[in-house]
C-alpha positions in Angstrom: 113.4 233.2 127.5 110.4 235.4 128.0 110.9 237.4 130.9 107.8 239.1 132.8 108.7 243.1 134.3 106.1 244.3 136.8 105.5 247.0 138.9 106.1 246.4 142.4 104.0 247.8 144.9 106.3 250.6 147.0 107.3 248.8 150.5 109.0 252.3 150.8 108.5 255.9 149.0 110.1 256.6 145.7 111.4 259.4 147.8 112.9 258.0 150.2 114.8 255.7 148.2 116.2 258.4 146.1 117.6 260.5 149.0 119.5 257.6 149.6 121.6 258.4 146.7 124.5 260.6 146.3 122.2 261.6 143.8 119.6 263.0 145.1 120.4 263.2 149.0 121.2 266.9 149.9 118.4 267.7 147.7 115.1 269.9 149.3 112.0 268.2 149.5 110.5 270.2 147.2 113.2 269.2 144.7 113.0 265.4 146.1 109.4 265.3 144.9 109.7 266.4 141.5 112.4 264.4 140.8 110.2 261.3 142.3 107.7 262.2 140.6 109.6 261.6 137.0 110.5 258.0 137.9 108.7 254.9 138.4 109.7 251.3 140.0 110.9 247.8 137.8 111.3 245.0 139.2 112.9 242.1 137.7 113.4 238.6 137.4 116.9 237.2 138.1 118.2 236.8 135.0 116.2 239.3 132.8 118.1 242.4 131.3 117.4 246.1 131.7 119.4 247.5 128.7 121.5 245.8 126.0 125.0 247.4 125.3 125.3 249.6 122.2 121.2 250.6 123.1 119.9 253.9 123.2 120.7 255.8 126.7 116.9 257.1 127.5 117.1 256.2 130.8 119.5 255.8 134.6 118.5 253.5 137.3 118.6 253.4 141.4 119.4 250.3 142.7 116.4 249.5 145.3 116.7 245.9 145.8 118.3 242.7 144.7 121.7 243.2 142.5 122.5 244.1 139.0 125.5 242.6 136.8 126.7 244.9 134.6 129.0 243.8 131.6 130.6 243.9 128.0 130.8 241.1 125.5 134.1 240.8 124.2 135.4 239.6 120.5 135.6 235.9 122.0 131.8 236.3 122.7 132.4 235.8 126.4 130.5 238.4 129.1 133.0 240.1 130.8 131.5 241.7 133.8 132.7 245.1 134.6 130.5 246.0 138.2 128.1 244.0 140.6 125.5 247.2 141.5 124.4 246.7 145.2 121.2 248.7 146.6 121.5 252.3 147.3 123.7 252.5 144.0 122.8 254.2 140.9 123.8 253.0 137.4 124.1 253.7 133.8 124.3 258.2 134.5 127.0 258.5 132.4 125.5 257.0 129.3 122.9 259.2 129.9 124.9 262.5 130.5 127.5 262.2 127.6 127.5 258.9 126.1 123.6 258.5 124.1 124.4 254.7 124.1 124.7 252.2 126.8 128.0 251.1 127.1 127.6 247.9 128.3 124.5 245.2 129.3 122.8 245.4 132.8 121.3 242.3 133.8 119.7 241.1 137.0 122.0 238.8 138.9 119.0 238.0 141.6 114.8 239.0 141.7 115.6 242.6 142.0 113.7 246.2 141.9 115.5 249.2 140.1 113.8 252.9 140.1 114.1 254.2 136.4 114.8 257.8 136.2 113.9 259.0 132.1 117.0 260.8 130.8 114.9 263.6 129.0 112.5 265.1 131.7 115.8 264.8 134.6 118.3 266.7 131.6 115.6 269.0 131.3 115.6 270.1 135.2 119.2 269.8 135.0 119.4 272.9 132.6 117.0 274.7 134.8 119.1 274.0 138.0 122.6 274.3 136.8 123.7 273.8 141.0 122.0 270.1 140.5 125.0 269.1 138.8 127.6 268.9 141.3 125.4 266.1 142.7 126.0 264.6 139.2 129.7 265.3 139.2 129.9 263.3 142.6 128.2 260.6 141.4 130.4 260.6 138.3 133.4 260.9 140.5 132.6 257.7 142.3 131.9 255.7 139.1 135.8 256.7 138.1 137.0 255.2 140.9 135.0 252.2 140.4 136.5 251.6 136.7 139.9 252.9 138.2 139.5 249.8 140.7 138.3 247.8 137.4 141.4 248.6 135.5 144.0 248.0 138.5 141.9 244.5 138.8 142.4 243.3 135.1 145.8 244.4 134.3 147.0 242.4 137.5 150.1 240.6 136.4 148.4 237.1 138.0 145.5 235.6 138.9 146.5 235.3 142.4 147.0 239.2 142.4 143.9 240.2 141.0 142.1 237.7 143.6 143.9 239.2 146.7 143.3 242.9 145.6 139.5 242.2 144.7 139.4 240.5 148.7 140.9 243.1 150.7 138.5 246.2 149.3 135.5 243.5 150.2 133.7 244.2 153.5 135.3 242.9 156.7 134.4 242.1 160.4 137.5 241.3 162.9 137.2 237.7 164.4 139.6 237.5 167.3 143.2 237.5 165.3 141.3 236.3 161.9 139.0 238.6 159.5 136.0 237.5 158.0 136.0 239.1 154.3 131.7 239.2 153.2 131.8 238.0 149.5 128.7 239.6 147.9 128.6 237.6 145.0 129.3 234.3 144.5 132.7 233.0 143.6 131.9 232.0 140.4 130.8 235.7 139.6 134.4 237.0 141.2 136.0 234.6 138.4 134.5 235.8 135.6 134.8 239.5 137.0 138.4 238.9 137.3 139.0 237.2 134.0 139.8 233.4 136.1 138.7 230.2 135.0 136.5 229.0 138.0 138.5 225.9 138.7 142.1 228.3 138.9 140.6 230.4 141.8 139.0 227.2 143.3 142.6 226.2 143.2 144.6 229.7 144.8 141.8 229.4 147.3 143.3 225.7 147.8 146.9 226.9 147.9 146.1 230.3 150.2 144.6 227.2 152.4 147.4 225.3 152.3 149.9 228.4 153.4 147.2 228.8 155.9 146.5 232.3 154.5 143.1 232.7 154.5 140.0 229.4 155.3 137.5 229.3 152.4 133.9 229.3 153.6 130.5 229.1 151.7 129.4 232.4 151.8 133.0 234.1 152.8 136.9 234.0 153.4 138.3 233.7 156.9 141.8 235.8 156.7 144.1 234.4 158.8 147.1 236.0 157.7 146.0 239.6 156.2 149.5 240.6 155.9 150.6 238.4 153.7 147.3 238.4 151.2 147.7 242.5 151.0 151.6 241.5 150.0 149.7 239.6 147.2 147.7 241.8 146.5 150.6 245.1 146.3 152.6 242.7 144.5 150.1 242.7 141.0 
């Protein structure tokens, strides 16, 4: 399918969207504006991709709006997604610092708008601001620990465990003695992100029910015994 990319008309300032970025937000103004002045806005139809994996690197993105799916296709053929990018989050830097290829397939997961930041004119600065790249380290730094989070995910000895650690780093909000864990993407992106068949996490959802663990809703999980899903979860 023929997918259309248009520019979107800025709601708010390429700059102000950058400094929201470890990135780019302890950087002057004057700095700021340069940098902004390099990029331009995408925005995308859910389902159309940015890059393809194994394609050249010429290029990192901000996440402004929407959410991106990033993932690798595996010998079976089968996506396997590595990261959901949510807004204020860049993606793709390291392919651009050290990599030359993209190592795996962005794709928009909802109508979404990215800023694209060209590798070559932001390399460029780089070498003429050598201080600029601690903000790169940082950035770096945080991807790590999202693969580190990745790796402790898919090497889970069960599919129970790899479902209870991926809940309890999810956003929370205390209900009385329950907690309300906000899924930000739908459960049957969390299966294929942790490597379940859809209808086997339907089903641990059924059990944890059952134990009266946790209360599946539409758009969330009710914990009602966090104790015991983190036991789960330690237990991978």
């Amino acid at each position: 399918m023929n997918m259309i990319t248009m520019t979107a008309p800025p709601s708010t300032s390429l700059e102000s969207s950058l400094a929201s970025t470890p990135i780019f937000g302890a950087m002057e103004p004057v700095e700021l504006r340069l940098f902004a002045s390099m990029a331009r806005r995408r925005t995308l139809v859910k389902g159309e991709i940015i890059f393809s994996e194994n394609a050249p690197a010429d290029a990192f993105y901000i996440m402004e709006r929407g959410r991106v799916r990033l993932y690798r296709t595996g010998h079976d053929g089968h996506a396997h997604v590595i990261h959901h990018v949510a807004p204020g989050q860049s993606f793709a830097e390291a392919a651009v610092f050290g990599m030359a290829r993209f190592p795996a397939t962005a794709e928009a997961a909802d109508n979404s708008t990215v800023i694209v930041i060209p590798a070559a004119p932001f390399l460029k600065r780089l070498r003429e601001r050598p201080d600029l790249y601690e903000r790169v380290i940082i950035s770096l730094s945080m991807w790590m620990h999202t693969l580190l989070d990745r790796v402790n995910e898919l090497t889970a000895g069960s599919a129970a465990g790899r479902l209870a650690h991926y809940l309890v780093r999810q956003p929370a909000t205390n209900a009385g003695s329950a907690v309300i864990i906000q899924l930000q993407i739908p459960k049957r992106e969390i299966a294929a992100r942790l490597s379940i068949a859809p209808e086997t996490l339907s089903r641990i959802l059924h059990d944890w029910e059952e134990l009266k663990i946790i209360i599946s809703r539409p758009k969330g999980i009710e914990v009602l015994d966090l104790a015991r899903l983190e036991r789960i979860a330690d237990n991978i």
